[in-house]
C-alpha angles and dihedrals in degrees: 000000000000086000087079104073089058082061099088135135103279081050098058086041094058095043090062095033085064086043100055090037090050094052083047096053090043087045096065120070110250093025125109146190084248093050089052101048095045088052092049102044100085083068104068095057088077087043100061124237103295093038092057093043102062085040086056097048089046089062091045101053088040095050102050086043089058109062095071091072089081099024086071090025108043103013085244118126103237089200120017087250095063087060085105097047086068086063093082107358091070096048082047096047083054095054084052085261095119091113094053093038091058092042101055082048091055091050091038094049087053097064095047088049097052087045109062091043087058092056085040086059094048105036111027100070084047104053077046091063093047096048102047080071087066109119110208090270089060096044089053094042080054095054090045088046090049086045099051085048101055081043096056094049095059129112081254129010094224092051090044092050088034086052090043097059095046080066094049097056092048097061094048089055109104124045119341101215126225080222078066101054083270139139097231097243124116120251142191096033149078128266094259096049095068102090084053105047101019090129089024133250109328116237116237094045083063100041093052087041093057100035094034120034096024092064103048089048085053089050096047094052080063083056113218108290102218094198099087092123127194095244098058086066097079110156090179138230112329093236122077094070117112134159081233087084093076094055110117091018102093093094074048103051092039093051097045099047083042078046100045088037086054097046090045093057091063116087110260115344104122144213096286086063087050106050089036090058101046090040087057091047092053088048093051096038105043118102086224111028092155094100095048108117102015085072116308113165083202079069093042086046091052100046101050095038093046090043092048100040078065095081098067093034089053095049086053092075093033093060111031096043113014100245118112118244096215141347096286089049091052094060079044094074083054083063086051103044084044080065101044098249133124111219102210136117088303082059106098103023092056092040101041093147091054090048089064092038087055094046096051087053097051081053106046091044094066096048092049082043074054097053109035089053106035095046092034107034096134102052086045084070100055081076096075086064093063110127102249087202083070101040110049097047080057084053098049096046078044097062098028090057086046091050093045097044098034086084106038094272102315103167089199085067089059086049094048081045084058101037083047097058106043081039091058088037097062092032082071096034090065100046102264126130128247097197085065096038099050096034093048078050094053096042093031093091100041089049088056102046089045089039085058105030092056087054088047093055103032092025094204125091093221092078095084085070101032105037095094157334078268101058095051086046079058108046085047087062099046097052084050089069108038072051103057086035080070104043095047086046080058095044095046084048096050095050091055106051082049087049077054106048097049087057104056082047113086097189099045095057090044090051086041085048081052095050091051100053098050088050092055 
């Protein structure tokens, strides 16, 4: 119980303080919980590990809650997981029901919230236990599995593994130490480079660069539409919300945070899989499915409780192996190595105060998430209408002041910050990924040293197959999903030749119209 004396006041401060500022990041179109955690990041080196804990989890529980604010208000998605939350509160913001649609989003997000901590609590200390038996051959066989994975849930297989090794690449550019299996020597630069990247490209820099500047200059190239107007933003009459909703939702509610835990869990995959997922199984499972997507609080029930029963699913992977779950956990490990700490299978087991601490804040921070949106809702909207022309020069300033000060005031950082975001900007200009990009960065450098290390203790190649039970398990698992990458290639291909043909055939789109209209 020694964890308890780290939950002070400034803890529970700083705990709603990342909440409020994370609503406020999904809130606003183009923001997101990722965003929100790699500005902030900078911050928690001054507070100390568990401070800046609870200050980042805030913001991660805040900034995947908030984007259901537009998504009801404005039909934008405020994350990429509320995409499915725009399907029917929208629909319900039009009829004057915006107040009882977010609400139903809040209760429901809180489910999905206390949820997956709870499955983080269970499970995570025992896949820890499991995993601290991992030779080198397993470790790497993990790393190629997370990265196949990412890869396969891509929008193509090909651009997720291509994306993946450009991270990669990345990471093994500076100095490959002899500590490594190296030779000493630098690799992958110029001459000249070598005062600057000497020990590589430093990770947050990079981290704050992609999440942070890339997307403001994404959202710039938009330009800053000035027609929000004030009357768009109807939340609706206070009456028409009652517990009674939720009658009838609890095999709902249940299916889509198990849904959202499971799908965080995987590398990679994000929020948008997650909510999509549970929404579909909620339209094929429900008794009554007609009123799903015209305003049906059950769709509105399956997407917030599946997207924030992310949070916990995604910190499973992160701290029992090592490998982020998603983007935001990913930033997550910057907030680790500022401390000094390896997350990995010793973890938990040599933190064990900080696991709880962590675990209190993960906690707290859903039902202040709870309280602030619930009892305030109305005053929560007002933030879409925040002038974007004011806040992204602060966030820039924001990011540009973190990545100067993380290292002691090293001005290359502010140039990797820079290289970094117009790097992750066209990265996403030309069709390529991030998740695989910035996840193959982060896990590039371990792959390699267990890569080489297990060769340097078994010699043979064939190891990586032989070694144990696990590692067939493993390569099983990673040939699952290369596998279901190509069938769902087929499938999208096919679709789309028949999307194709229907088009070019007159008759068939005019019976189809037919079709349709007898179905509404």
């Amino acid at each position: 119980m020694e964890f308890l004396t780290f939950i002070d006041l400034s803890f529970l401060m700083l705990v709603s303080f990342g909440t409020l500022v994370g609503i406020i990041f999904g809130a606003i179109p183009g923001m997101t919980a990722t965003m929100a955690v790699a500005v902030c990041l900078p911050l928690t080196y001054a507070l100390g590990l568990n401070h800046g804990l609870a200050l980042l989890l805030g913001l991660y529980v805040g900034g995947i809650s908030g984007g259901m604010v537009p998504a009801v208000l404005l039909n934008i998605p405020g994350t990429p997981s509320s995409i499915t939350t725009t399907f029917d509160g929208y629909p319900m913001a039009q009829k004057g029901e915006g107040e009882k649609a977010l609400r139903v989003c809040v209760i429901a997000s809180l489910v999905g919230g206390l949820v997956s901590a709870l499955v983080l609590f269970l499970f995570a200390p025992l896949l820890a236990d499991f995993s601290i038996k991992f030779s080198y051959v397993e470790k790497f066989l993990i790393i190629l599995l997370a990265l196949s994975v990412i890869a396969s849930l891509s929008s193509s297989m090909l651009i997720g593994i291509f994306s993946g090794v450009i991270g990669i690449w990345l990471s093994l550019i500076g100095d490959y130490s002899i500590s490594d299996g190296g030779n000493g020597h630098t690799r992958l630069m110029f001459d000249f480079m070598e005062p600057y990247l000497f020990e590589g490209f430093s990770l947050l820099p990079v981290l704050i660069g992609i999440f942070g500047i890339s997307t403001i200059l994404l959202e710039a190239e938009k330009g800053v539409k000035r027609d929000m107007a004030g009357e768009r933003i109807k939340i609706g009459k206070e009456g028409g919300f009652s517990f009674s909703i939720f009658k009838g939702s609890f095999t709902n509610l249940t299916r889509s945070s198990f849904i959202g835990t499971f799908v965080g869990m995987l590398p990679g995959v994000g929020g948008s899989a997650a909510s999509v997922l549970a929404y579909t199984q909620e339209k094929n499972l429900a008794k009554d499915s007609s009123q799903m997507g015209k305003g049906a609080p059950q769709g509105l029930i399956a997407s917030e409780s599946a997207n924030n029963a992310l949070t916990g699913g995604a910190l499973i992977p992160l701290l029992s192996l090592g490998i982020p779950g998603d983007s935001t956990t990913a930033v997550l490990i910057g907030a680790f190595t500022l401390q000094g700490i390896q997350v990995g299978p010793l973890f938990i087991p040599e933190n064990h105060d900080t696991w709880y601490v962590m675990m209190t804040a993960l906690v707290l921070a859903n039902f202040i998430m709870f309280g602030l949106m619930f009892f305030a809702i109305k005053h929560i909207a007002k933030v879409v209408m925040v002038p974007k022309h004011i806040l992204y020069p602060l966030i820039v300033m924001m990011c540009v002041v973190g990545a100067y000060a993380i290292n002691y005031g090293i001005m290359f950082d502010v140039w990797t910050l820079l290289i970094f975001g117009v790097l992750g900007y066209l990265i996403q200009k030309i069709g390529l990924e991030v998740a695989p990009l910035i996840i193959g960065f982060i896990l590039g450098s371990q792959a390699e040293v267990y890569f080489v290390k297990s060769l340097e203790s078994f010699g043979t190649y064939s190891i990586f197959f032989t070694k144990s039970p696990i590692a067939m398990v493993l390569w099983g698992l990673i040939a699952a999903s290369v596998l279901f990458a190509i069938v769902m290639g087929f499938k999208s291909r096919a679709r789309q030749k028949m999307e194709l043909s229907q088009m070019h055939d007159p008759s068939h789109t005019d019976s189809g119209a037919h079709h349709d209209s007898r179905n509404d």
